[in-house]
N, C-alpha and C positions, 0 to 999 in steps of 0.2 A: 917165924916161918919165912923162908926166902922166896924168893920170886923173877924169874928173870924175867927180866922190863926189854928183853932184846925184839922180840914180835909186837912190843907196844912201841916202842920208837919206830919201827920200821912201819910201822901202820900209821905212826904220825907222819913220818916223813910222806907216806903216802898221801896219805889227806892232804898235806899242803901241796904237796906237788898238781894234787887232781884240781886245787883253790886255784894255785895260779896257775895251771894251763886253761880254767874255766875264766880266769879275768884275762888274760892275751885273747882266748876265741871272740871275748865280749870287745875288746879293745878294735880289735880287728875286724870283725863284724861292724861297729861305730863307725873306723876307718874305710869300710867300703863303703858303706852307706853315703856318707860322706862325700868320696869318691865320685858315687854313683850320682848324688845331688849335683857336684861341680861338673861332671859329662855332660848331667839333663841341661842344666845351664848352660853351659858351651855350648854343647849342640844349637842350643835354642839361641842363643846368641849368634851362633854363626846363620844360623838355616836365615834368621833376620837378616842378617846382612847381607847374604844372597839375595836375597828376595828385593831389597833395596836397589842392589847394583844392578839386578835384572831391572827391577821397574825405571830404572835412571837411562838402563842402557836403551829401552824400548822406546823411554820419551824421545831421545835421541834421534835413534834408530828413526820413528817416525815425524819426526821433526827435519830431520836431512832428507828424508822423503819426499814430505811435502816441498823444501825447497827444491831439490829435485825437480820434482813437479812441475812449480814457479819457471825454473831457471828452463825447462822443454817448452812449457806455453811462450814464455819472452822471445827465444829461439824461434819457435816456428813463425809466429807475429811478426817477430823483424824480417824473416827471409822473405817472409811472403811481401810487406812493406818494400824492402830491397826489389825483389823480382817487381814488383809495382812500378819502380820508379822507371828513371827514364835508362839504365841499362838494360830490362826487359821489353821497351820499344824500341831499341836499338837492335835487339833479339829477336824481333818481329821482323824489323825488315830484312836481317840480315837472312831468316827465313823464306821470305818473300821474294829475294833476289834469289837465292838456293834454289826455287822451287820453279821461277823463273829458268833458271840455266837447266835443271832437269828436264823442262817439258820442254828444251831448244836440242836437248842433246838426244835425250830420248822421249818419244813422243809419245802420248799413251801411258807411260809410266804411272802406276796408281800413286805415288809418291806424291804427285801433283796435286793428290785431294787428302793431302793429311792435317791431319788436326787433332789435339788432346784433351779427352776430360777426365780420364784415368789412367790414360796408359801412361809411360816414361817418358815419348815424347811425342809424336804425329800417328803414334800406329794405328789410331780408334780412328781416324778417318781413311787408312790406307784396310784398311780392314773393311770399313762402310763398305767402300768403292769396290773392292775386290767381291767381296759377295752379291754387291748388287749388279754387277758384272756375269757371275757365275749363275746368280739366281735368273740371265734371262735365257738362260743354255740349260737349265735346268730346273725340278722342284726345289726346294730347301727345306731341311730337316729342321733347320732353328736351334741345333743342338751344337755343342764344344765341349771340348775338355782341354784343361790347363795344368799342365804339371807346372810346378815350381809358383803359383798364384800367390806368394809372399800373404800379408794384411791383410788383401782384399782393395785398400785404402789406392793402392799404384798397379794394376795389373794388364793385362791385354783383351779381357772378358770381362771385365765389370760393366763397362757399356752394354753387351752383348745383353746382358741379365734383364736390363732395364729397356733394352728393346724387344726383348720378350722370348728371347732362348732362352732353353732349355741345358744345363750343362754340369760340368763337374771341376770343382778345386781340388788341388793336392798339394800338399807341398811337405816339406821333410822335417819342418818347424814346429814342434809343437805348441809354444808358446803364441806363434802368429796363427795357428788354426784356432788354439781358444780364442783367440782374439775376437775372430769370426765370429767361432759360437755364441760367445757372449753378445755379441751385436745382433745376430739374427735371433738368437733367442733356440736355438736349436743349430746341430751339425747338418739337418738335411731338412728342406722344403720342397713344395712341389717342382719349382723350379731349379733347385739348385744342391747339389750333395757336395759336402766336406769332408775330405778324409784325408788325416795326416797320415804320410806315408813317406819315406823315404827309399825314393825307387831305386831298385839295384837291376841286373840281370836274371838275378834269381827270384825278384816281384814282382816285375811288371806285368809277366802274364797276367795275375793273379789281379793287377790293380785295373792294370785296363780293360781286363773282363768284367770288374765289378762295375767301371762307369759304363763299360756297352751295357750291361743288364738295367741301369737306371736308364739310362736314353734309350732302349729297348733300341737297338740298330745300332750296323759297324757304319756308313753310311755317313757318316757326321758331317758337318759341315766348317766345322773350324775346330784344326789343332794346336798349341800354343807350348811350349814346350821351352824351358829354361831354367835349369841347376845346377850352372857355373863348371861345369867338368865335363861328366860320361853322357854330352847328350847325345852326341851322334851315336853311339854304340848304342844309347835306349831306345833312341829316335826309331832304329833299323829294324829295331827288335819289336817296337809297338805297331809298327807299320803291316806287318804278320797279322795285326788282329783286327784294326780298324783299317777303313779307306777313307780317309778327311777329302775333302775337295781341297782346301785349302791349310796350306801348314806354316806355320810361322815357327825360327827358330833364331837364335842367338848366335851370330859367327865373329870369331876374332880378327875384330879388321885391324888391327899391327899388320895383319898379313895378307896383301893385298895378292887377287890373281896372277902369273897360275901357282902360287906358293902352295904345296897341297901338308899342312901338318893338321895332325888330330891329334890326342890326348891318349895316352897306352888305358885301359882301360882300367879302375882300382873301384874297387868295390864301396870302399871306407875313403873316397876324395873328399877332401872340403877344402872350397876353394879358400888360398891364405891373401889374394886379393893383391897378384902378382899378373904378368902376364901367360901365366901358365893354366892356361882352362880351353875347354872347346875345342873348336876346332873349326881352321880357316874358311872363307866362302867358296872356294875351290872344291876344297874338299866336301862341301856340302853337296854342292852341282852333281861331283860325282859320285856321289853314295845314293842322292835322291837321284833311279835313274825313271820311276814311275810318275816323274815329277820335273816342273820346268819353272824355273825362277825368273821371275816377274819384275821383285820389287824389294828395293832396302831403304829403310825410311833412312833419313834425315842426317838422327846423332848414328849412325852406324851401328849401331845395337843389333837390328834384327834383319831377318833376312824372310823373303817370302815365295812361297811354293806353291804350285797349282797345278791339280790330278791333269795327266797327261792328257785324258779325254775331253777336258774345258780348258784346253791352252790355248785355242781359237778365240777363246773372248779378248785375248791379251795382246799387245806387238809382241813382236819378236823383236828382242835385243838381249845381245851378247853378254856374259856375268862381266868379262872390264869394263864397259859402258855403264852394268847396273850395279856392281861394287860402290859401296860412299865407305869414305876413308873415315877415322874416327873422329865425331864429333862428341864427345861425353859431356862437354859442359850443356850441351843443346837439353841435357837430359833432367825433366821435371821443368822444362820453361813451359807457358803458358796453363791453361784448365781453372784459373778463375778462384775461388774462393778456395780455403782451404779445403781438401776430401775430406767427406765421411762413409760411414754406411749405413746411413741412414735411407735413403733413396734405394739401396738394396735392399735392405731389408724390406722397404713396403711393396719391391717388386718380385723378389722372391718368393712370397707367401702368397701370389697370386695364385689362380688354379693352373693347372697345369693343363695345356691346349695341344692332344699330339698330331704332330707336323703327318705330312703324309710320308 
């Protein structure tokens, strides 16, 4: 009987085919497995050695820190040592002749009574004088506000705090407000509120109404005002909401009377530490016309103002006579041990006593 074997071959051929495409699946399957072992490993070997070059980079990282650290402590130690020796008695007297020729040229000049324990350079005692002047013509509120108050560490109101006003910081920095914060232990205490702000045209309403709401009165008694650009254009604008007795502000003396330049006004200034900021003492005189200029300390820095109604307590003398030319090196000579704020903080947190 015959038989054809042609469906038997082709079923063998089948089977084998189905053999080995079922050993390639196996082969293949092994091969990724495999695969997939050598990734786990990779991975895991590299994610290692991230981890490594992170932890290397940190030590580092915090190692240049700390020198860092080192190399600002040696820095401030030696300057102060330096200001110690005998070119900061030489700075004394050179002082002391200064203040000398002011009170021959103009007499009465509060300038005569300046002196530093925080401010930049003589303002904390041109400031005493000026209010203890004002206060016999008037009550005193005990209160200020300072735009532009930097650290805390150098400012025009740090004495103010510790004499027992009441008042407000701002400045545009946020890294020098925590500063503060961290030091006081809080942004706002009975005596004193912290608030970063970076004033424009478009905030000041909004900021100087928040510090009248804290001193409850427009009324103040000293305003302090410096952010290297748009102050007189802020100046103009905050003057609408309080009445300070006395105003102290930053004018560019490169440019001495009657030279009248200001700064165009830019929303986004930041000064590139040129002479391109502010605006001259001229031009201060005449924008402040509610206001009669008094007094410019020492390094030429600041310039000072006093409400038209208490300009009896002051001589009369002319802005050429009370113009001082630049002094900037005058600037951080004397105040004694290094600043801290410590001594603010333990007089901020005192209670709050309001003025009448």
């Amino acid at each position: 009987m015959a038989y054809n074997i042609t469906p038997l071959r082709q079923l063998e051929r089948l089977y084998g085919s189905i053999l080995r495409g079922a050993t390639q699946l196996t082969r293949v399957s092994e091969s990724s497995e495999r695969q997939e072992q050598l990734a786990r490993s990779s991975a895991t070997e590299i994610s290692a050695s991230i981890n490594s070059a992170r932890d290397a980079l940190l030590e580092r990282v915090e190692a240049s820190s700390a020198q860092l650290r080192q190399l600002n402590a040696a820095i401030s130690q030696l300057t102060e040592q330096v200001r110690n020796q005998v070119p900061h008695n030489e700075t004394q007297r050179y002082l002391a002749d200064l203040r000398a020729q002011v009170m021959s040229e103009t007499p009465g000049n509060p300038a005569i009574h300046g002196w530093r324990s925080f401010s930049q350079c003589d303002e904390d005692g041109i400031i005493r004088e000026c209010l203890r002047r004002i206060g016999q013509a008037t009550p005193l509120s005990h209160t200020f506000i300072e735009v532009g108050c930097a650290d805390g560490i150098e400012n025009n109101t740090h004495q103010l705090v510790l004499d027992g006003f009441t008042g407000c910081w701002l400045d545009g920095d946020s890294s020098k407000i925590r500063f503060i914060e961290e030091a006081l232990g809080s942004h706002q205490t009975p005596k004193l509120m912290v608030r970063q702000a970076f004033v424009t045209l478009e905030s000041i309403e909004r900021v100087i109404k928040e510090c009248r709401d804290f001193l409850n009165t427009d009324d103040i008694d000293f305003y302090s005002f410096d952010i290297d650009g748009n102050d007189l254009h802020l100046v103009r604008a905050s003057l609408k909401l309080v009445k300070p007795k006395l105003v102290c502000v930053e004018y560019n003396a490169k440019f001495p009377p009657p030279t009248r330049l200001e700064m165009d006004y830019r929303s986004d200034h930041r000064w590139s530490g040129d002479d391109y900021y502010g605006a001259s003492l001229q031009s201060w005189v005449d924008m402040l016309e509610g206001y009669k200029l008094v007094s410019c300390n020492l390094s030429g820095v600041n310039a000072f103002f006093v409400r038209r109604d208490l300009a009896h307590c002051f001589a009369d003398h002319g802005v050429d006579s009370l113009y001082q030319t630049a002094r900037y090196w005058l600037v951080g000579q004397g105040g004694g041990h290094r600043a801290s704020l410590r001594w603010l903080k333990q007089s901020a947190h005192l209670q709050r006593i309001e003025g009448p």
